[in-house]
C-alpha positions in Angstrom: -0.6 -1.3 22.2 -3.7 -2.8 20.6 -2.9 -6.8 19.7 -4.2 -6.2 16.5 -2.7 -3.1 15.6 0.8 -4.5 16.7 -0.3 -7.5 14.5 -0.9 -5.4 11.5 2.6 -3.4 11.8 4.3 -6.9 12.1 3.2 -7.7 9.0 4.0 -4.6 7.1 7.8 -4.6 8.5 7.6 -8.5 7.3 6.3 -8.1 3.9 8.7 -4.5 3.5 11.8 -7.2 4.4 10.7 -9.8 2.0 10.4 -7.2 -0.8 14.4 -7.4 -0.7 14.3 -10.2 -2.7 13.0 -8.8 -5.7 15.0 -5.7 -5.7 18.2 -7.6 -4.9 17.6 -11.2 -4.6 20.8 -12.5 -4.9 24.3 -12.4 -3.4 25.8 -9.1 -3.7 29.2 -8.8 -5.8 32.7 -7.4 -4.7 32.6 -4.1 -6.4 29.0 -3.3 -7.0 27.0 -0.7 -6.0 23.6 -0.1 -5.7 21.0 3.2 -5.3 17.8 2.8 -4.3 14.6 5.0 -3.3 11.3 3.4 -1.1 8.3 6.0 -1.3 6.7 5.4 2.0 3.3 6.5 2.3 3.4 7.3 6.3 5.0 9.6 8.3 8.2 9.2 9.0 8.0 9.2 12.7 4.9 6.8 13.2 6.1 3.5 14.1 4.9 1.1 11.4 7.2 3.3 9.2 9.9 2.7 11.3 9.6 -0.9 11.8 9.6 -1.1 7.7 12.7 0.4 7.2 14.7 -1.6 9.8 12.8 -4.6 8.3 14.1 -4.3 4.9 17.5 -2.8 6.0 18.1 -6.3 7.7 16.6 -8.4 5.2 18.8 -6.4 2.5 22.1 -7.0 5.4 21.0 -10.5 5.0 21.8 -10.9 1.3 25.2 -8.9 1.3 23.6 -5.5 0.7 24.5 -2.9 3.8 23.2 0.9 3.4 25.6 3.4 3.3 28.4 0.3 2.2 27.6 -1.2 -1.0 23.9 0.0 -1.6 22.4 3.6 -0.9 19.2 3.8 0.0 17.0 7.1 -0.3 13.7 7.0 1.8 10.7 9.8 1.5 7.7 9.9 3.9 4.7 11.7 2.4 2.9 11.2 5.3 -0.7 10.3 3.1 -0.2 13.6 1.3 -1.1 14.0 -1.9 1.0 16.6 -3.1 3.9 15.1 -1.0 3.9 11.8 -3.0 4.4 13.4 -5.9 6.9 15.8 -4.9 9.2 13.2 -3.7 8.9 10.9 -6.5 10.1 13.5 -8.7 12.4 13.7 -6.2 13.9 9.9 -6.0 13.5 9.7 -9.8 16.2 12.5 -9.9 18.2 11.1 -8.0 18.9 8.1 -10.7 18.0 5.0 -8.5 18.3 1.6 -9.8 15.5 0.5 -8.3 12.3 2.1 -6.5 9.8 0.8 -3.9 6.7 2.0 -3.4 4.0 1.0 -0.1 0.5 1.5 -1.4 -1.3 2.8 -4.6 -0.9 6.8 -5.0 3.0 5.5 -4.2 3.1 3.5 -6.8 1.1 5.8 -9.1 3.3 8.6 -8.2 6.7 6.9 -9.1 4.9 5.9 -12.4 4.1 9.2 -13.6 7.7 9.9 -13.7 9.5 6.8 -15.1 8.7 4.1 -16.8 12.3 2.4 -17.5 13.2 2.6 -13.8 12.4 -1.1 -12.2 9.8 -0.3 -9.1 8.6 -3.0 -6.9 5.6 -2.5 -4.8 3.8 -3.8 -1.7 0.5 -3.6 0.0 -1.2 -3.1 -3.6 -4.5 -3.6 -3.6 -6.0 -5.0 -6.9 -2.8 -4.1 -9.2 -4.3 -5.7 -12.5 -7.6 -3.2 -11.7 -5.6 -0.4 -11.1 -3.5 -0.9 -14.4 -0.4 -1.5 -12.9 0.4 -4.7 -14.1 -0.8 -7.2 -17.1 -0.5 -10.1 -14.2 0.6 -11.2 -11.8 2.4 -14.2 -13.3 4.1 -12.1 -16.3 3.3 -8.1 -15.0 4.9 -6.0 -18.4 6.7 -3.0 -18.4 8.7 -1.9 -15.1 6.7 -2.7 -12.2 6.3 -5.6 -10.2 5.4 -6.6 -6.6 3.3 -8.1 -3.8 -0.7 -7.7 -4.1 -2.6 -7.6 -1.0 -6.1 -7.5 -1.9 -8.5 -8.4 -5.2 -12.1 -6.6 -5.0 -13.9 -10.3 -5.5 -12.6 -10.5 -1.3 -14.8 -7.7 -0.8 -18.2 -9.3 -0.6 -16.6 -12.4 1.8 -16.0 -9.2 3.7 -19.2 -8.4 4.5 -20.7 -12.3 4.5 -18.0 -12.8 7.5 -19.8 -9.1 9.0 -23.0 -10.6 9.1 -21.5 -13.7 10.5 -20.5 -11.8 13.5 -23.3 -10.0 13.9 -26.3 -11.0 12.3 -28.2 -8.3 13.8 -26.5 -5.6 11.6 -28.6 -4.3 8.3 -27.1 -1.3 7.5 -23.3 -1.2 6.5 -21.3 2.2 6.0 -17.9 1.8 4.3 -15.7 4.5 5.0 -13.0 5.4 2.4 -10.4 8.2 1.4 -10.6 8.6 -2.4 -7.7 10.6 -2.6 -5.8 7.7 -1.5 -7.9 4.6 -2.5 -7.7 4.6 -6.2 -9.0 1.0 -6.2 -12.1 2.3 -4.0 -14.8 2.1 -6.9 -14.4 -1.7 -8.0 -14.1 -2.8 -4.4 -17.1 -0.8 -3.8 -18.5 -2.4 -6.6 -18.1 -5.5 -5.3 -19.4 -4.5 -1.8 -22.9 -3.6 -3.0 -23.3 -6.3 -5.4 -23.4 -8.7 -2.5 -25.3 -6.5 0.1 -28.6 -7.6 -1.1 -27.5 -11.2 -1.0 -26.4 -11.2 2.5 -29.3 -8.7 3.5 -27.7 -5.3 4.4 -27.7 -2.0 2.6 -24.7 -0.5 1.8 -23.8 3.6 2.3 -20.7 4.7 0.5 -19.2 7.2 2.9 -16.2 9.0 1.4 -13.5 10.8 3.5 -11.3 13.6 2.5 -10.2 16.4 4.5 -8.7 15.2 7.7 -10.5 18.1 9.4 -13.6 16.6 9.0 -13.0 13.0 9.2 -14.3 12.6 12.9 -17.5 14.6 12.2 -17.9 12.6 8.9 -17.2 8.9 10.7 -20.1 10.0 13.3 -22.2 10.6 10.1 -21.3 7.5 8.6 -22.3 5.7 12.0 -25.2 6.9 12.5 -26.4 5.7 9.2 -25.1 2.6 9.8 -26.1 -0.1 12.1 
C-alpha cells in the first residue's frame, strides 16, 4: 500500500470516529434508543469505507452507544453514483432516523433534498458556506452541521506550493468530476485567478463517464506540463 494513500484512509476513518461526538456526544442513558443512517459515498467493499465504519462504530462504543444494543445504525454505499445517492437517501429518510451522516457533497445534498427537520452531520465538505449548506460555521442554521475540509481561497496556495516543487511546470490541468464536485466552479475560480500570478496557465479538464476517464486523463496530460 502506497504511504500516502494509507495516510489519507487514516484520516477519513479518524475524522468518520470523531463525527460521533456531534451525533451523540454525551453519555448514553439507561433506556434510550437511537436510529441512525451514514450515506457513504464509496463502495461498500473498498477499504477506506470499511475502515470508516469500524472507526465510528468504536468511537460511538466509546460513549455508551453499541449498534445493534442501544443505537441502530443504517449504512448505504452509493459507490459515487449519482442515482444511488439519491436512491438511498430516500431510503434512510424512510426509515425515520434520528440522526443522518453524510461523507462528501452530493451525500449531503442528497439527504437535503429529502428532509429538512432530520439533524444531518457531515464530513469531508468542501466549502459548506459556498455550497449553501450552512450560514457558518460558528452558528450553521437549519439542520445540518459538520466538519469542513476545504475553503476555495486554499486553492491558489495549491498551485504556489506546485510551482514550488517544480518550477519548471507552466501548464496546469485540473482534473474534476462535476457530477460529484458541486464546489468545483468556485475552487476553479480560485485556481485561475492565481495562475497568472504564479506563471502557469490553467486547463479545466472535466471528468464524467468512468469509461472514458483514462483516455480523458491522457488528454488532460498531454496539455499539461
Amino acid at each position: 500500500m502506497q504511504p500516502r494513500l494509507s495516510s489519507r484512509r487514516r484520516f477519513i476513518a479518524a475524522v468518520s470516529g470523531a463525527t460521533a461526538w456531534p451525533l451523540f456526544g454525551y453519555a448514553q442513558q439507561p433506556g434510550q434508543s437511537r436510529r441512525l443512517g451514514w450515506l457513504l459515498p464509496w463502495p461498500e467493499a473498498e477499504r477506506v469505507a470499511q475502515e470508516s465504519v469500524r472507526a465510528f462504530a468504536q468511537a460511538l462504543g466509546r460513549l455508551g452507544w453499541n449498534d445493534g444494543k442501544n443505537v441502530r445504525i443504517d449504512y448505504r454505499f452509493a459507490a459515487n453514483d449519482p442515482a444511488l445517492f439519491k436512491t438511498f437517501a430516500a431510503e434512510l429518510i424512510g426509515l425515520s432516523p434520528d440522526a443522518l451522516l453524510a461523507s462528501t457533497p452530493p451525500a449531503i445534498m442528497a439527504l437535503r433534498g429529502q428532509t429538512r427537520t432530520i439533524p444531518i452531520v457531515f464530513v469531508l465538505m468542501p466549502d459548506p458556506i459556498g455550497l449553501g449548506l450552512v450560514q457558518g460555521l460558528a452558528r450553521p442554521g437549519g439542520n445540518i452541521t459538520g466538519f469542513g475540509t476545504l475553503d476555495p481561497p486554499l486553492m491558489g496556495k495549491w498551485l504556489e506550493l506546485l510551482k514550488d516543487v517544480a518550477p519548471r511546470v507552466t501548464r496546469v490541468a485540473v482534473i474534476f468530476n462535476p457530477d460529484t464536485s458541486p464546489y468545483a466552479p468556485s475552487f476553479n475560480q480560485e485556481i485561475e485567478a492565481a495562475a497568472p500570478i504564479v506563471g502557469v496557465t490553467i486547463t479545466l479538464a472535466p471528468v464524467i463517464q468512468p469509461s472514458r476517464r483514462p483516455s480523458q486523463r491522457r488528454r488532460a496530460s498531454r496539455e499539461a506540463d
